[in-house]
C-alpha positions as CSV (number, residue, x, y, z in Angstrom):
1,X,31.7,-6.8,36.9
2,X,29.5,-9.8,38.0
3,X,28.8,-11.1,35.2
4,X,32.4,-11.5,34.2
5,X,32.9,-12.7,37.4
6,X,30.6,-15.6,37.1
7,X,31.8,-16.3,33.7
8,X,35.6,-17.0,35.2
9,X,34.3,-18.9,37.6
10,X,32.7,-21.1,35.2
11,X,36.2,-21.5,33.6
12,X,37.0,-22.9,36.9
13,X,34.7,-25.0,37.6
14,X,35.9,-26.8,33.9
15,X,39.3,-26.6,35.3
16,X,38.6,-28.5,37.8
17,X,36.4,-31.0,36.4
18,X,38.6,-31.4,33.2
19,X,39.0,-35.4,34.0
20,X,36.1,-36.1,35.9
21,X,32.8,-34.7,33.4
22,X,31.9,-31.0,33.0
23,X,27.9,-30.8,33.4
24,X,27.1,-27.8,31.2
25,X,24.2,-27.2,33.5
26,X,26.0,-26.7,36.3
27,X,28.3,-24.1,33.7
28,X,24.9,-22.2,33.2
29,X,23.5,-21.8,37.1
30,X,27.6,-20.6,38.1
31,X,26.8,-17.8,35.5
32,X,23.2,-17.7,36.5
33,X,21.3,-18.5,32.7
34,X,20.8,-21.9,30.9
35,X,23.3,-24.0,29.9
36,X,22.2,-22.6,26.1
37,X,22.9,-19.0,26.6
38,X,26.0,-19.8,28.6
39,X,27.0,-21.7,25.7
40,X,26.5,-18.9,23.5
41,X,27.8,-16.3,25.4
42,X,30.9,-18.1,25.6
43,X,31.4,-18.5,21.9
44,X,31.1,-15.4,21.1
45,X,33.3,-13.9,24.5
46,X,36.0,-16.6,23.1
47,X,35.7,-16.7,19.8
48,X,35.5,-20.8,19.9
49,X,32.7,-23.3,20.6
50,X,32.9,-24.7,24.1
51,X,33.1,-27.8,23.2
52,X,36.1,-27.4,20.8
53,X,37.9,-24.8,24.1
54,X,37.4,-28.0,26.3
55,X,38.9,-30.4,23.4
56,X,42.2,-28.2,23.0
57,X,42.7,-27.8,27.1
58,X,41.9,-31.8,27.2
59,X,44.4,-32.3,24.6
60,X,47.2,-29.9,25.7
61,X,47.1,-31.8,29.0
62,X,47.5,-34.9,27.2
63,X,50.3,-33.5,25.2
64,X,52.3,-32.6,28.7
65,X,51.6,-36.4,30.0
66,X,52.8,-38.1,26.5
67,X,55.9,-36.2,26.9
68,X,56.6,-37.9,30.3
69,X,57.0,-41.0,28.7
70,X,55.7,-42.7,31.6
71,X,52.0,-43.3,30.7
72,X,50.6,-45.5,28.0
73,X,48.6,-44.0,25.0
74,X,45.9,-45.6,26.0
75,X,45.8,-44.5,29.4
76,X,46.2,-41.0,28.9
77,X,42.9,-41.7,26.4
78,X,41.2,-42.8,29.6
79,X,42.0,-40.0,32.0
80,X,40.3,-37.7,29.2
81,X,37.2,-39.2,29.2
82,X,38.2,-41.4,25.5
83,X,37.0,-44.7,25.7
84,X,38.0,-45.8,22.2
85,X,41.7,-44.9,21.5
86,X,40.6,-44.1,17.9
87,X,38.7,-41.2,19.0
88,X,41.7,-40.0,21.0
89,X,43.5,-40.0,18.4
90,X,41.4,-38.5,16.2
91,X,40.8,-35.7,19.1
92,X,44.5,-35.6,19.4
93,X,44.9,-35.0,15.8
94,X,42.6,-32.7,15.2
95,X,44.7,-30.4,18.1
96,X,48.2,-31.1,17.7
97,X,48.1,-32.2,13.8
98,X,50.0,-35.2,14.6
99,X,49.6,-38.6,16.1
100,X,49.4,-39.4,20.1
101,X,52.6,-41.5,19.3
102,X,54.8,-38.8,17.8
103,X,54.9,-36.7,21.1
104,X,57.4,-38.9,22.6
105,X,59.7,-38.1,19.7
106,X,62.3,-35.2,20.6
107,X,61.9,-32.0,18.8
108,X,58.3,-32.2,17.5
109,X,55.9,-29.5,18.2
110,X,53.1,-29.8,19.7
111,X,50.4,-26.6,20.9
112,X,49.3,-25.5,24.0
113,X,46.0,-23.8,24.9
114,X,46.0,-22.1,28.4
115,X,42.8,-21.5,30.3
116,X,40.8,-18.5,29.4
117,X,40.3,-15.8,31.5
118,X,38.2,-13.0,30.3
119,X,38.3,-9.4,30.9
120,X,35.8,-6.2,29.7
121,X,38.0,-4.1,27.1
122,X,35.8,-0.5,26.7
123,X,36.6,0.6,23.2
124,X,34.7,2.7,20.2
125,X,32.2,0.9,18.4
126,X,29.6,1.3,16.4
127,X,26.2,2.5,17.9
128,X,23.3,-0.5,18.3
129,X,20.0,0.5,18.0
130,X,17.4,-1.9,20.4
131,X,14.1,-1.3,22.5
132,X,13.2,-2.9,26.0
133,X,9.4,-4.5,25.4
134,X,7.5,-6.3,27.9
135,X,5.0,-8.7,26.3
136,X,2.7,-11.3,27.4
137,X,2.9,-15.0,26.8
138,X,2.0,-15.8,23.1
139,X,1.1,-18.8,21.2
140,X,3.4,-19.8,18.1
141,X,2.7,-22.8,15.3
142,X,5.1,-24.3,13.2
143,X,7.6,-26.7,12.9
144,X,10.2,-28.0,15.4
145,X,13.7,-30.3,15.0
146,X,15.7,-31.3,18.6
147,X,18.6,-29.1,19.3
148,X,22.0,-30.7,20.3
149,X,23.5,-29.9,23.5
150,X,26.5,-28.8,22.2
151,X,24.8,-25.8,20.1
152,X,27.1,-25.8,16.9
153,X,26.3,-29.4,16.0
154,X,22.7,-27.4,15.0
155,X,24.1,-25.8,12.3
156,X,23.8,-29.1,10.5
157,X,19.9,-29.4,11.3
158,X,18.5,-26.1,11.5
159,X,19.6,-24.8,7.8
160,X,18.5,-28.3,6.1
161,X,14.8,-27.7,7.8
162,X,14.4,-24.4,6.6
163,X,15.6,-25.4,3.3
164,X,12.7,-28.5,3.5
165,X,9.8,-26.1,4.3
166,X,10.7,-23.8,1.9
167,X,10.8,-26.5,-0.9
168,X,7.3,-28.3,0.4
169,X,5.2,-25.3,0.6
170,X,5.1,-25.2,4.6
171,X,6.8,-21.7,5.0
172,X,4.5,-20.4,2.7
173,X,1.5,-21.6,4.6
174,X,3.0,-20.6,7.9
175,X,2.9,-16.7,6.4
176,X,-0.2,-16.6,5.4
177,X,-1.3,-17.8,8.9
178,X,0.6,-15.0,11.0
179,X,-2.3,-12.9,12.5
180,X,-0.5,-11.9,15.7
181,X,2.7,-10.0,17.2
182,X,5.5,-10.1,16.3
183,X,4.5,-10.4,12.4
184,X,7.3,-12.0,10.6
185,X,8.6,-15.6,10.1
186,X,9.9,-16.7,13.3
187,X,13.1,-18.8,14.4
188,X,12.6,-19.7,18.0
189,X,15.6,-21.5,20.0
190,X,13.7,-23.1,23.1
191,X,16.6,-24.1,25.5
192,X,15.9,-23.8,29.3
193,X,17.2,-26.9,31.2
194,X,13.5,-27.6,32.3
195,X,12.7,-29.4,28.8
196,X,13.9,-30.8,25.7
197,X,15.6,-28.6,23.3
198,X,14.1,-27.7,20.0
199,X,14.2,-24.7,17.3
200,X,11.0,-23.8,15.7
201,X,10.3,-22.2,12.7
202,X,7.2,-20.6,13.1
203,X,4.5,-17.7,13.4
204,X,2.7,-15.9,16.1
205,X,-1.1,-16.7,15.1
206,X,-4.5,-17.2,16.9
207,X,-5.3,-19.9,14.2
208,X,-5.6,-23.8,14.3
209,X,-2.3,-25.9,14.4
210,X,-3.9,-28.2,12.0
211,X,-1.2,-30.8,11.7
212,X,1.7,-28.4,12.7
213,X,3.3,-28.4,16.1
214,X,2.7,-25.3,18.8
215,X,4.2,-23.5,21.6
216,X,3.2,-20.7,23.8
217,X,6.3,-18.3,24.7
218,X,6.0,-17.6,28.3
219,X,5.8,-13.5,29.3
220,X,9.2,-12.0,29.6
221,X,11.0,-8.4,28.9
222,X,12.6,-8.4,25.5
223,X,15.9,-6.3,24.3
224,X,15.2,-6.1,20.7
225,X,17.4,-5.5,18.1
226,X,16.7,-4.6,14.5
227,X,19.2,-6.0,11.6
228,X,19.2,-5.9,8.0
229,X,21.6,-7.6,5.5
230,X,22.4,-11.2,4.5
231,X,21.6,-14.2,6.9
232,X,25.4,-14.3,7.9
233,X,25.0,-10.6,9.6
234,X,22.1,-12.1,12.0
235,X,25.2,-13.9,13.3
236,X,27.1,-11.0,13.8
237,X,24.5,-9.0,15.3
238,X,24.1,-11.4,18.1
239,X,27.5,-11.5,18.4
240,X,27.5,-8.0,19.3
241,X,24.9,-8.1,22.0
242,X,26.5,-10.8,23.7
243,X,30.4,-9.3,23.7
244,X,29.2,-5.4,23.8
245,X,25.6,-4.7,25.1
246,X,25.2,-7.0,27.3
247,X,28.0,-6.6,29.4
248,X,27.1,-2.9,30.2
249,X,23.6,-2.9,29.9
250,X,22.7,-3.6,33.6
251,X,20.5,-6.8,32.6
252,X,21.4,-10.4,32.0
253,X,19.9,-13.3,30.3
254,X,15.8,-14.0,31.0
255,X,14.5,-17.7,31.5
256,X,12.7,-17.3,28.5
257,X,13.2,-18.5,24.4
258,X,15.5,-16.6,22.3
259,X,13.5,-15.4,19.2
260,X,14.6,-14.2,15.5
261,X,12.0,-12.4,13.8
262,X,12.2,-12.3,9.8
263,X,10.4,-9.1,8.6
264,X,11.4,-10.2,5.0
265,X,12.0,-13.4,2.9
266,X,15.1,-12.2,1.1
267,X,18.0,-14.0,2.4
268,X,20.2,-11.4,0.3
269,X,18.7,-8.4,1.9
270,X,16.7,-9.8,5.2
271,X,15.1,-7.3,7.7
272,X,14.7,-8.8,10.9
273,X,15.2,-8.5,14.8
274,X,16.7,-10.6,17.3
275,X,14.7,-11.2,20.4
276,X,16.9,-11.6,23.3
277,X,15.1,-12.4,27.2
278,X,16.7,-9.7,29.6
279,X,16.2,-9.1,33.3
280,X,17.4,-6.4,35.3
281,X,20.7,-6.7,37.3
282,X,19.9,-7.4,40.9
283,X,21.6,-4.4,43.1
């Protein structure tokens, strides 16, 4: 399939770029999205973050040319892209679970991580239940922090911002505001490579901003899914449309903002939907 195509030749491109930079840009226009949903398709597809799949293939190099004996520690550090031997070796460590200087002993063990290569597997799952819906550009208000390139360092700003709003009354003003579709709390990862990154927390509303930040989410055709269950299942749930519908489903990533839609505040028992931008497969 294409679009498992493109995603191998993404692997090498890295390959082939191991020592010299990978530009995750150029990652997402070889598999024909943004850098973002490349990012996220590969986690999911691989079951790692990229950045922590480019750390272990960096690192099992590095194993092979510590073993040589030839090369100094702190060369090897430089043909990885490691400035600072410290964060080599903390790199190095972090794979191998032993120092850049114990390699050269006989007999100890280091790992190896090969290149990925992936493959469709058809196999019995469960059913998933979306809609295709066009919609026209709409306006959202909220608030906003940057996103990281390297999407999982966001875990440790998106959570601490929805905490914030829920404890200063924001989120509760933000509800009361929501006067347009889709009607729920919304969670809005912006991350085209035409402008900075940022996740808002926000509604869909016709009313003033007022001190709050807005956005207008361009027209596109959404694949909506609907979810239910604690907040870790939204993770799951995406999981699955990146790894099983979207492989098959004869479309592919939009150019458009990935939305999660909270029809409920209970994190123990959440209703929502995950938005996902989707255009059809060119013949």
């Amino acid at each position: 399939m294409e679009w498992i195509e493109r995603l191998n030749e993404a692997i090498g491109y890295m390959e082939e770029h191991l020592l010299d930079g990978i530009d995750y840009e150029q990652l997402g226009r070889i598999a024909c999205c943004s850098s973002y949903h490349f990012q996220r398709m590969f986690t999911y597809m691989a079951g790692v973050p990229l950045s922590e799949y480019i750390r272990r293939r960096k690192m099992s190099l590095a194993a092979v040319d510590l073993q040589g004996k030839d090369m100094k520690i702190i060369d090897v550090a430089g043909k990885y892209g490691y400035s600072s031997p410290t964060a080599f070796n903390r790199a190095f460590q972090s794979v191998h679970g032993i120092a850049p200087s114990a390699v050269r002993n006989e007999g100890v063990p280091v790992k190896s991580f090969p290149a990925i290569t992936f493959k469709i597997t058809v196999k019995g799952v469960e059913e998933m239940n979306y809609r295709i819906e066009k919609k026209e550009a709409f306006r959202i208000v909220g608030v906003s922090v940057p996103l990281y390139q390297e999407i999982e360092k966001n875990f440790t700003v998106i959570p601490p911002k929805w905490q914030e709003i829920s404890m200063d009354g924001t989120l509760q003003r933000l509800i009361g505001m929501m006067d347009a579709q889709p009607m729920g709390v919304l969670g809005v990862s912006v991350c085209n490579d035409r402008e900075p990154w940022r996740y808002y927390i926000s509604v869909a509303t016709s009313q003033a901003a007022d001190g709050l930040e807005e956005y207008t989410i361009p027209a596109a055709t959404w694949a909506v899914f609907p979810g239910e269950g604690t907040n870790e299942s939204i993770q799951e749930l995406e999981r699955r449309i990146v790894t099983e519908w979207l492989p098959t489903s004869g479309y592919e990533y939009g150019d458009a903002a990935d939305v999660e839609v909270y029809l409920n505040p209970d994190p123990q028992n959440a209703k929502y939907e995950v938005w996902i931008p989707v255009v059809k497969k060119q013949a």
